[in-house]
Wavefront OBJ file of the C-alpha trace (Angstrom):
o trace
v -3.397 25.010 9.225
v -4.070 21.600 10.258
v -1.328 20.358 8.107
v 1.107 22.600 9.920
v -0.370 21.366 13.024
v 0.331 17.428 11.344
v 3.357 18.260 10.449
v 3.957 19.221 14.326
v 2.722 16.371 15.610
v 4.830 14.085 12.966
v 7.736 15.992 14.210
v 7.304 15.618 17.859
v 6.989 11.645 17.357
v 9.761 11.032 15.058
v 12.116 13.980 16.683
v 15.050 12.468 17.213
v 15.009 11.040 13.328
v 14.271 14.478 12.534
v 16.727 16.571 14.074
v 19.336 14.137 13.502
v 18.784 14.412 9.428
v 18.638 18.204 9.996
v 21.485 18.775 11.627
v 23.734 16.525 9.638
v 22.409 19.459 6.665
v 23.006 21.717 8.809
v 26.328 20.596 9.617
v 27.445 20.404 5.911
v 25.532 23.320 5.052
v 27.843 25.299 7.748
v 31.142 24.503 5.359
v 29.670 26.797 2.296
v 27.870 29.296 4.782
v 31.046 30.578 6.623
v 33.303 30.442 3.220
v 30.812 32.986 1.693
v 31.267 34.982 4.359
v 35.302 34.819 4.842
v 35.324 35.236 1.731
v 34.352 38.695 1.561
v 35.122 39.781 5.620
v 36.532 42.912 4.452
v 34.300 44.145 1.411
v 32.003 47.246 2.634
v 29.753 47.254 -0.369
v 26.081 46.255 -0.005
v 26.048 44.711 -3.567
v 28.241 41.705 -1.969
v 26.553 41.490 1.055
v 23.807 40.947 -0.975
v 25.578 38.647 -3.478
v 26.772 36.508 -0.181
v 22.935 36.118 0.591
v 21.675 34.799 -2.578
v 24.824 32.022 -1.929
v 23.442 31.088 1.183
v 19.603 31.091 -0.019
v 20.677 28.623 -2.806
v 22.773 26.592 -0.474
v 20.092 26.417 2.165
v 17.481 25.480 -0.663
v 19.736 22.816 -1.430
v 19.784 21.112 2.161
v 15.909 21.979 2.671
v 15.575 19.989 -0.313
v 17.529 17.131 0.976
v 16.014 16.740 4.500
v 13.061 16.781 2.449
v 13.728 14.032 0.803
v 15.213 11.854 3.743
v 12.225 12.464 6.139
v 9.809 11.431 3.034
v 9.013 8.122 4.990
v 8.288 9.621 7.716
v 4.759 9.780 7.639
v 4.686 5.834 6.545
v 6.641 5.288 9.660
v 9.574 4.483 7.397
v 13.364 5.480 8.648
v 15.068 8.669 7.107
v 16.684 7.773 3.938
v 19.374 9.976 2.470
v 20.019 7.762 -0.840
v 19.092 9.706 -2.984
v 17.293 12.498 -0.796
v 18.207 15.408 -2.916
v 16.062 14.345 -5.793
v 12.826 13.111 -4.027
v 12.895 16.157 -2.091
v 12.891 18.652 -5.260
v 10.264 15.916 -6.813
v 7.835 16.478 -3.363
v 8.513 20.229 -3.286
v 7.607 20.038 -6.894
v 4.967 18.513 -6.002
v 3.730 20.382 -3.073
v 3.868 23.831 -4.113
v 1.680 22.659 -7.324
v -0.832 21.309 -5.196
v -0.949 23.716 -2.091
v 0.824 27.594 -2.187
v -0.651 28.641 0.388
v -0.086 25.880 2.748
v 3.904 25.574 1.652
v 4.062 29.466 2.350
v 2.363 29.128 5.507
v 5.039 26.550 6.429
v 8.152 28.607 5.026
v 6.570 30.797 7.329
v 5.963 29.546 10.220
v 9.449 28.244 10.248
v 11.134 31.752 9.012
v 10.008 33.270 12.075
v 10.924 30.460 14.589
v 14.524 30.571 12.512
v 14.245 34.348 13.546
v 13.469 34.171 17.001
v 16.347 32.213 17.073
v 18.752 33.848 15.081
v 18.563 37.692 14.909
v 18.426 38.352 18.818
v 21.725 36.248 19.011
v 23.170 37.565 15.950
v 21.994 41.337 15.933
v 23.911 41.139 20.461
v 27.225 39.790 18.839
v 27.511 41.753 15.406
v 25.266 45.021 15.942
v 22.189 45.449 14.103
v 23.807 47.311 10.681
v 26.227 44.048 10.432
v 23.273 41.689 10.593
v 21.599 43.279 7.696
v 24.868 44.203 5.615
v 27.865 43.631 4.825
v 30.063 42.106 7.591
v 32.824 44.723 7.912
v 35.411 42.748 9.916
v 33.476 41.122 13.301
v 35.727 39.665 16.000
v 35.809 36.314 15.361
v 33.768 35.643 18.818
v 31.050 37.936 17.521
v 31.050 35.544 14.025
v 31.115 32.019 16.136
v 27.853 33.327 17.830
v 26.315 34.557 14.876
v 27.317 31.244 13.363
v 26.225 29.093 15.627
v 22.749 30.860 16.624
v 22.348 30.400 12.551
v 23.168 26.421 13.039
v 20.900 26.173 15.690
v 17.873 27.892 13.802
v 18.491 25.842 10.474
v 18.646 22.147 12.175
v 15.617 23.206 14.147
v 13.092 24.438 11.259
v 14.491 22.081 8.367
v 12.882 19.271 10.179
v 9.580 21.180 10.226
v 9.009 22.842 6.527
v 10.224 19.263 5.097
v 7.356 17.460 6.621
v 5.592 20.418 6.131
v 6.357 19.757 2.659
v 6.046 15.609 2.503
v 2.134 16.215 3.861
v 1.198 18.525 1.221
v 2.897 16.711 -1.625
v 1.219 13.395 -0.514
v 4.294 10.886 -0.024
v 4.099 8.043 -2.281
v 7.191 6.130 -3.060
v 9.418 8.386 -6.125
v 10.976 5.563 -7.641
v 10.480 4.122 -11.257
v 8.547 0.882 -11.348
v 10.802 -2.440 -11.998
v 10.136 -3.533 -15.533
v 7.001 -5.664 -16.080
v 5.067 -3.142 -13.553
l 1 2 3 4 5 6 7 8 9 10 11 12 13 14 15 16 17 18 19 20 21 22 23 24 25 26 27 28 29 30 31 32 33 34 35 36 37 38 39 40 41 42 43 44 45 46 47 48 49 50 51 52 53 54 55 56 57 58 59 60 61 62 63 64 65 66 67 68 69 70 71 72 73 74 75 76 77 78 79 80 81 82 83 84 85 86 87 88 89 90 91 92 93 94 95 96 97 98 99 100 101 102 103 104 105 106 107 108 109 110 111 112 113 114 115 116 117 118 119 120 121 122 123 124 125 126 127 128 129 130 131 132 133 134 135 136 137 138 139 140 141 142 143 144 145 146 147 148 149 150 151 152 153 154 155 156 157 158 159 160 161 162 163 164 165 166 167 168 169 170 171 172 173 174 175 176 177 178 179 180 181 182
């Protein structure tokens, strides 16, 4: 717990760093999010629904991964770095989840259920509760904006958080290959 409580801490100091990486991932992340879901507006069957959710897991991984790697300064007191992010954050979460589970779950955690309290109330008062956990069946395209947005607002605030979450655990030393003659 105290790393979660570091992690904290780290994030309240270097916030504006921190949200600013996350919600540029957010922000590209929205592009794929709401194109699996257009894509299948109309389809009633749970087996897409669910298909549409592994999409958005793998996409999500993807820019957890990269805030990861641009906050892995942080710490150091080093500016976010997104050359090359993608990479040194798979290398940390590598990393991480060899060295500490429990204290990488605790943080996917943690930050799942802010994401929720931030989410789901929003998204389960403009879709209904049955659309939130299926498929989409046609919303009114206010009803998707606020669902969309609420899930915006969740992802730019908890990347931040899980990613340094992550960088603590893993240790942050600098992932680059030595120059030649080192």
């Amino acid at each position: 717990m105290s790393t979660l409580g570091e992690a904290f801490s780290l994030l309240r100091r270097h916030w504006r760093a921190a949200y600013l990486v996350a919600l540029t991932a957010a922000l590209v992340n929205l592009v794929p999010d709401v194109l699996r879901q257009v894509l299948v507006w109309d389809d009633p069957r749970v087996a897409t629904a669910l298909a549409v959710d592994v999409v958005g897991f793998g996409t999500g991984l993807l820019a957890q991964l990269w805030v990861t790697g641009a906050l892995a300064g942080l710490p150091a007191g080093e500016r976010p770095d997104r050359s090359g992010a993608l990479g040194r954050g798979a290398q940390l979460a590598v990393r991480a989840v060899r060295r500490a589970p429990g204290t990488v779950l605790a943080g996917v955690v943690a930050g799942g259920a802010v994401s929720a309290l931030l989410t789901v109330p929003a998204s389960v008062a403009a879709l209904g509760f049955d659309r939130v956990l299926g498929p989409l069946q046609s919303p009114g395209a206010g009803a998707f904006t606020v669902a969309t947005v609420s899930d915006v607002v969740a992802t730019a605030v908890t990347l931040p958080f899980l990613a340094l979450v992550v960088v603590l655990v893993a240790g942050h030393s600098r992932l680059t290959t030595p120059a030649a003659g080192q």
